[in-house]
PLY file of the C-alpha trace (Angstrom):
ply
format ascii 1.0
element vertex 85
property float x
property float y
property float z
element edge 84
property int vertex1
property int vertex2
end_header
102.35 98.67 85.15
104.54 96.76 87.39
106.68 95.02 84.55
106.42 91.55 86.82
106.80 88.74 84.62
105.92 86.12 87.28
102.70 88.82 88.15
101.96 88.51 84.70
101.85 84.67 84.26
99.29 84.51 87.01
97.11 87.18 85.42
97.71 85.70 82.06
95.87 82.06 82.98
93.69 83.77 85.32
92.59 85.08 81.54
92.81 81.87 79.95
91.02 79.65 82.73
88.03 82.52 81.94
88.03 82.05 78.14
89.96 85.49 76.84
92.16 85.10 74.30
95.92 85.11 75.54
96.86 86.82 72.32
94.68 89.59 73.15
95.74 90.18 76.28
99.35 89.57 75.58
99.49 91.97 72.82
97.51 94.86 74.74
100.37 94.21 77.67
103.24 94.51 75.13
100.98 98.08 73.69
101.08 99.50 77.27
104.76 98.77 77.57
105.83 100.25 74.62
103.72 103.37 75.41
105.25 103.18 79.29
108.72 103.14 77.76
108.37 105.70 74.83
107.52 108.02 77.89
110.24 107.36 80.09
112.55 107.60 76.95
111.68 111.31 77.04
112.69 111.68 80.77
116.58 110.11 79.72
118.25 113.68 79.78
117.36 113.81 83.35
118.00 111.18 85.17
120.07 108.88 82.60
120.86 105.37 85.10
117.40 105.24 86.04
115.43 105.79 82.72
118.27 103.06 80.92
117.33 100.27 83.98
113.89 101.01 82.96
113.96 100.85 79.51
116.47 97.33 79.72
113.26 96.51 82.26
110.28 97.12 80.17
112.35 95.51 77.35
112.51 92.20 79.25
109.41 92.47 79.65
108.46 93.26 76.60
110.87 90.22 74.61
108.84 87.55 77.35
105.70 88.84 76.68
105.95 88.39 72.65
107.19 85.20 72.85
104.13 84.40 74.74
101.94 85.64 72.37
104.18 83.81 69.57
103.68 80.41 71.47
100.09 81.11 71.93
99.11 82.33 68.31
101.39 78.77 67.37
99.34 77.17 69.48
96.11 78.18 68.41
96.84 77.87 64.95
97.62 74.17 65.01
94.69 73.94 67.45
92.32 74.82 64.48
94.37 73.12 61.66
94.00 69.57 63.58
90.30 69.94 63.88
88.62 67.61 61.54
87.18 68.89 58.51
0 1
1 2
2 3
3 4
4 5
5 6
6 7
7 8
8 9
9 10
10 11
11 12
12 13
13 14
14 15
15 16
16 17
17 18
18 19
19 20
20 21
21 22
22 23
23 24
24 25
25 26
26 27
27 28
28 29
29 30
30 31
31 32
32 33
33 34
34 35
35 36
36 37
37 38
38 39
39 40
40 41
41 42
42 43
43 44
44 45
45 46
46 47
47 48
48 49
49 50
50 51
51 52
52 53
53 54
54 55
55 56
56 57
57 58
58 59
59 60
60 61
61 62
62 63
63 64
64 65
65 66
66 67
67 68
68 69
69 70
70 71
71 72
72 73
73 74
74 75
75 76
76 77
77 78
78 79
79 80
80 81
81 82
82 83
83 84
């Protein structure tokens, strides 16, 4: 993981324009960065400046990510409550 939030836009409608989910794919991102992070967490006793840049990193990350998959969950949701019955 590259924790580029730009990258990840790109790759994110790249998924849409081919009919995934975004949720999906947003909440599998934010799963792989909290596993990435829980990781480096382990590594903070030895190299303390790097692992806390990397954690406030994958955070950012992280926080953009969700509220991604919060505006896309919204947006689905009153996607299929304006369909007619």
């Amino acid at each position: 993981m590259d924790f580029d939030i730009p990258e990840f836009k790109k790759r994110l409608e790249r998924e849409r324009i081919t009919g995934n989910a975004p949720a999906e794919v947003i909440q599998q991102e934010i799963r792989q960065a909290e596993e990435v992070k829980a990781g480096i967490s382990e590594e903070n006793d030895h190299a303390s400046e790097f692992v806390s840049e990397a954690i406030n990193r994958i955070d950012t990350y992280t926080f953009s990510s969700s509220m991604k998959w919060r505006k896309s969950t919204i947006r689905q949701i009153l996607i299929w409550i304006s369909r007619p019955i």
